[in-house]
C-alpha positions in Angstrom: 49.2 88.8 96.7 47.6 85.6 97.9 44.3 85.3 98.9 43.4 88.7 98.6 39.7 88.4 100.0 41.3 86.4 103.3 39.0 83.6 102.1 41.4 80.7 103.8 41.4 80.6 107.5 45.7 80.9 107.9 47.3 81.3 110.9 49.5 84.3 109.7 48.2 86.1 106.6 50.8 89.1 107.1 53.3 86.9 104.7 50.6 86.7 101.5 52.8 89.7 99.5 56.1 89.6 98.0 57.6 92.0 95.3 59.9 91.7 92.7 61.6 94.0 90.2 61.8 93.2 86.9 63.4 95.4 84.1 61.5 95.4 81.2 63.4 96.8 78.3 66.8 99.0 78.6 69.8 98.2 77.6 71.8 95.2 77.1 75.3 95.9 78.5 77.8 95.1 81.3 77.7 97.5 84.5 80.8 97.0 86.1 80.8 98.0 90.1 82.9 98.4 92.8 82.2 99.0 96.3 84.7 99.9 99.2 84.2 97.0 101.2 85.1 94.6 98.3 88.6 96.1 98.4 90.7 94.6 101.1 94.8 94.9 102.0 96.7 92.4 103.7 96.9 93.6 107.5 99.0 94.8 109.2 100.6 97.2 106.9 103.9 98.1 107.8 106.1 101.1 105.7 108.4 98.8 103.9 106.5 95.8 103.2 105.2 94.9 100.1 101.4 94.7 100.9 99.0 92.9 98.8 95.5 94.9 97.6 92.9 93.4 96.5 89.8 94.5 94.7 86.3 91.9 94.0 84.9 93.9 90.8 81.0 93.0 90.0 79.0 93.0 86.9 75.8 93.5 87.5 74.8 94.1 84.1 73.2 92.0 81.2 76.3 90.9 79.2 79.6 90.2 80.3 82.5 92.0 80.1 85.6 91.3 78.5 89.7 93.4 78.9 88.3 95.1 82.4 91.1 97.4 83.2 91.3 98.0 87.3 93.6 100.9 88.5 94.7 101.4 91.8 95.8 104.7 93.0 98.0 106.2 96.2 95.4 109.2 96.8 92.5 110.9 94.3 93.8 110.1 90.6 92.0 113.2 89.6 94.2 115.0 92.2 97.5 114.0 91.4 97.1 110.6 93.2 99.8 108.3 92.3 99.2 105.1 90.2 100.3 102.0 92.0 99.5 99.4 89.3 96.7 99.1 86.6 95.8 95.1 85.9 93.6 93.6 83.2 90.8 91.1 84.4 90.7 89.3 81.0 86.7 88.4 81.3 83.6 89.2 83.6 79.9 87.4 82.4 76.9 88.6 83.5 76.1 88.5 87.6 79.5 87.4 87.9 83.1 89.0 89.5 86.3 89.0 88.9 89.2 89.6 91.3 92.3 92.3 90.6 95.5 92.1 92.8 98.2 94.5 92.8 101.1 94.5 95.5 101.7 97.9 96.8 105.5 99.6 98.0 104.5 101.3 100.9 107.9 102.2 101.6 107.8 106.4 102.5 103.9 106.0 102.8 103.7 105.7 106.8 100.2 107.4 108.1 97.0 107.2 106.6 96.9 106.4 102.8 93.6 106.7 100.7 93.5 104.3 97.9 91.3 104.7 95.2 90.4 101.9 92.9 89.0 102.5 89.4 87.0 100.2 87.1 87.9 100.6 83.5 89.7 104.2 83.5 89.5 105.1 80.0 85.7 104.4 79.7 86.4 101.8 77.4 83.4 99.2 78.0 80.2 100.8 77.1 78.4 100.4 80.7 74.5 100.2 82.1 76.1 103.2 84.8 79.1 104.7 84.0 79.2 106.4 87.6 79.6 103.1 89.9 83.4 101.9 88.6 85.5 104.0 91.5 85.9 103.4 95.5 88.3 104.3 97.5 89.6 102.7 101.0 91.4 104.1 103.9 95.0 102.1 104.7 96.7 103.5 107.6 100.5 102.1 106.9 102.2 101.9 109.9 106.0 102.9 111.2 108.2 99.6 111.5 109.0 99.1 114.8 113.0 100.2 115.4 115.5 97.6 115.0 117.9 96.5 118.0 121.2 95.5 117.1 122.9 93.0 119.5 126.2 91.3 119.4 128.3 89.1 121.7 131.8 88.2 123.0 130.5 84.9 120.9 129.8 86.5 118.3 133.6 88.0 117.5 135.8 85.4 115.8 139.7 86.0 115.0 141.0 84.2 111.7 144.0 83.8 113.7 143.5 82.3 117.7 147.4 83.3 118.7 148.6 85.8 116.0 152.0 87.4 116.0 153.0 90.7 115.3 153.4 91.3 111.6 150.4 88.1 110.9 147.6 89.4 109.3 144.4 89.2 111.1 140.6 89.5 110.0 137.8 90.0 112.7 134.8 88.8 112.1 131.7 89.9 114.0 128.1 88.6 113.8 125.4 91.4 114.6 122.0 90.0 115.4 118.8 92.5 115.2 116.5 91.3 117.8 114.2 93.8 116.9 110.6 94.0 114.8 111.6 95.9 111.8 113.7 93.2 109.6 111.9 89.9 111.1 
């Protein structure tokens, strides 16, 4: 607090306090976090496209960390989710964060997907907080539009423009898709 006995005439003496925390103590040790909104997924996700997840892990502890492993499942790993890919983030320091990136096959996965994304699965790295290293986001993966095949006179061509009969003769026809799915 400043100027505690409002000695000095100020023209706004509401702003004299300010608090800090400061940890006295405890233990020295990473504390690897993640939160849901530092996982993000390329948008829009479409069944069949590889999509790209991505997942900002923090330490906010007093060391650094070092052979973070980051899992990402396809539903609750303690639930029979599936495990899309684990990656290792080779070294975290102190008040710092490191990024993990796995791509994803969302091929059979149209409709909403909950992905879960755990810190350092095995418990590996001794932590400040063991209970902050999991998230989980919502992905809703959607249908690929249909395709629409399309072909023209054009697009039929005979190996042969005035064949006889006995000549062999291949046909060869170009099919366009002029729809969303394979663009």
């Amino acid at each position: 607090m400043v100027d505690e006995a409002n000695i000095i005439k100020e023209c706004d003496d509401q702003n004299n306090v300010a608090t800090a925390q400061i940890v006295l103590g405890g233990s020295s040790s990473p504390d690897l976090t993640i939160i849901s909104s530092n996982v993000v997924i390329n948008a829009p996700t479409i069944e069949g496209q590889s999509a790209t997840i991505s997942a900002t892990v923090n330490n906010t502890g007093t060391l650094g960390a070092t052979n973070a492993e980051v899992s990402f499942y396809d539903g609750d790993p303690a639930n029979g989710g599936t495990l899309i890919d684990s990656v290792i983030i080779a070294s975290i320091d102190a008040w710092m964060n490191g990024l993990a990136e796995v791509s994803w096959d969302t091929m059979g996965q149209s409709g909403i997907n909950f992905i879960h994304v755990v810190i350092d699965p095995l418990n590996s790295i001794e932590e400040a907080n063991e209970n902050n290293n999991t998230t989980l986001i919502q992905v809703d993966v959607q249908s690929p539009s249909k395709p629409d095949l399309v072909i023209s006179s054009s697009d039929i061509v005979l190996s042969n423009q005035n064949p006889t009969e006995g000549d062999p003769l291949t046909l060869t026809a170009t099919i366009h898709n002029v729809g969303n799915r394979y663009r």
